[in-house]
N, C-alpha and C positions, 0 to 999 in steps of 0.2 A: 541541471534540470530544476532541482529547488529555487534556484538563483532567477530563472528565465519567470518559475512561478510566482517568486515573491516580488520582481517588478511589476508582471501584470497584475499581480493581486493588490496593487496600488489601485486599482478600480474600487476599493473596499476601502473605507477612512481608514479603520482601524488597522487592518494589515496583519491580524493575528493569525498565529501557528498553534499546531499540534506540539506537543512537548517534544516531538523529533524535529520540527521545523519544515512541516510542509504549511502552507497557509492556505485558509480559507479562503474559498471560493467567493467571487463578490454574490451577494444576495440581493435581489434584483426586484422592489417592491414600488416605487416607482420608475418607470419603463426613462420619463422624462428627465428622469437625475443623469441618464446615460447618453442619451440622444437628442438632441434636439430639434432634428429635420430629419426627413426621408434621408436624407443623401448619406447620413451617418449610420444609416442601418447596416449596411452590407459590414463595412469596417468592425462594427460591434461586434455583428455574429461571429465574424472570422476569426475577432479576439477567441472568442469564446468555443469559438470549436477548436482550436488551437488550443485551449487550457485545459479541455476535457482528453485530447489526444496525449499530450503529457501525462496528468491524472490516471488513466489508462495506463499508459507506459508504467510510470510508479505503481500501479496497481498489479501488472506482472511481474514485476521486478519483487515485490513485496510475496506474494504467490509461492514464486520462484524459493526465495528466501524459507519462508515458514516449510514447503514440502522438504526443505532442505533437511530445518531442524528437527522435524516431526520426525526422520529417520535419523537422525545422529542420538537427539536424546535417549531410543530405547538401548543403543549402544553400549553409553555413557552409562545409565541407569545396570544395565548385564554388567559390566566391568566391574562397579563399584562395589554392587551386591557380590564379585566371585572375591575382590579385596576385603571386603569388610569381611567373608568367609573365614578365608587364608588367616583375618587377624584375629579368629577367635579358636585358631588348631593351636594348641598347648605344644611344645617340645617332649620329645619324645611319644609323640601320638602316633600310629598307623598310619604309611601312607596312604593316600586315596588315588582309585582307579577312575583314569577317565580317557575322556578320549577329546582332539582336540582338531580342530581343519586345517589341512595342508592347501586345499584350494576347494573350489564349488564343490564337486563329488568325492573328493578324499577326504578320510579322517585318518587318526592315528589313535592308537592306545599308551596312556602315560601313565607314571606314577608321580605323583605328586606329596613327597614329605611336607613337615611342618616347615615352614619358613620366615624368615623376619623381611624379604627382599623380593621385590616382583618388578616385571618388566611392563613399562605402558609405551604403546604405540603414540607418537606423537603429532603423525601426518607428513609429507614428501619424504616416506620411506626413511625417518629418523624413530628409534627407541630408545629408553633411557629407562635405567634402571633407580629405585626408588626404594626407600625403606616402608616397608609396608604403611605406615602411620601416613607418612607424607603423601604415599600417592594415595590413602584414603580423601586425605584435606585435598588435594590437587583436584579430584575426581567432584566431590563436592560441590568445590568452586566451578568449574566447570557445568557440571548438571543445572547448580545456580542461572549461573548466567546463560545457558543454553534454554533455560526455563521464561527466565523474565527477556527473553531474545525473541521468543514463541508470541509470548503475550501483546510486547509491542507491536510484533508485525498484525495480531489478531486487532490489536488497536487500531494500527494504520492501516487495514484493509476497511475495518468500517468506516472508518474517518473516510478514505477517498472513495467510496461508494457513495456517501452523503455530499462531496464535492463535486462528483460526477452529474447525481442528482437535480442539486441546489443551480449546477449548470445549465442543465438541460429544460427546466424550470424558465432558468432566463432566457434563454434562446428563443424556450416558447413565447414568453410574453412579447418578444422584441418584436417577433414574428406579429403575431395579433396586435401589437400594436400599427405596426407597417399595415397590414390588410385597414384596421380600422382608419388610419390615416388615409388611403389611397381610396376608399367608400365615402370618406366625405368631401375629397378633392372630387369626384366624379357627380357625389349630388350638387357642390357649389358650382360646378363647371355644367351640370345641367340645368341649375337655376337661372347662370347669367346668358347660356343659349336660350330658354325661353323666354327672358327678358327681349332679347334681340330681336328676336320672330315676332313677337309680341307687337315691339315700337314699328316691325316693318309694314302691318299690317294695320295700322293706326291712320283713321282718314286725315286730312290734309285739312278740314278744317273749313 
């Protein structure tokens, strides 16, 4: 999909991206730099609504992504806060009472001693046991880049709003330029009909 964008975005000298490497949309300020006769209109638009249907596409796929992260971070963020906990109970402290989910409607009641060792869920039903320090740093790193994962997509959802935009922009002009072409084919073509009528009714002299 990038790949398909960054050739048509060859309509654009410059051909520049967004730091993820989607590219800019051509910006369309003289209608003349694109087309140069009626017959190259249809082709143009077609480009161009084909660019914004991608654009589109990326922009759900982008969507898709952020609602993803928007619920893993508070996750990530609950986990780290119960590690960072665990790494401040001293040995020989009091167990603590809690309770913990076996699925949607169950819970269970646990005790929970001091610990140096906690277990993190890793995803396709793999866990791995961690000394508490580490899976602090692991957790971290993760929330990190879970954080600046959010922001990019918040990036690239404006970036291709303003592509869609800057499209739809040109398609108009292309359009009104096509009407204003086809308004003054019609008055030249009514000028040289009343020329005609004109010589036909001219006396003979």
């Amino acid at each position: 999909m990038l790949k398909q964008l960054r050739q048509e975005g060859r309509l654009n000298k410059d051909a520049a991206t967004n730091p993820r490497g989607i590219p800019y949309a051509p910006f369309v300020d003289r209608v003349e730099d694109y087309v140069s006769s009626r017959m190259e209109v249809d082709g143009t638009m077609k480009s161009f609504q084909e660019m914004i249907s991608k654009y589109q596409f990326m922009e759900v796929n982008t969507q898709r992504r952020a609602a993803g992260l928007k619920e893993k971070i508070p996750d990530i963020q609950k986990t780290l806060d119960m590690v960072q906990f665990l790494k401040l109970r001293k040995p020989g402290s009091e167990p603590i009472e809690t309770t913990f989910e076996l699925n949607d409607t169950l819970y269970a009641k646990a005790e929970i001693p001091p610990t140096n060792e906690v277990y993190l869920w890793l995803g396709a039903n793999v866990m791995l046991s961690y000394p508490v320090e580490d899976a602090e740093t692991l957790l971290e790193s993760k929330l990190a880049t879970a954080q600046d994962s959010l922001e990019n997509c918040e990036e690239d959802l404006d970036f291709l709003r303003e592509q869609i935009t800057t499209l739809e922009v040109a398609t108009a002009r292309v359009y009104n330029w096509e009407v204003t072409m086809k308004r003054k084919e019609k008055s030249v073509q009514g000028e040289e009909d009343g020329d005609g009528d004109r010589k036909k009714v001219l006396p003979n002299g």
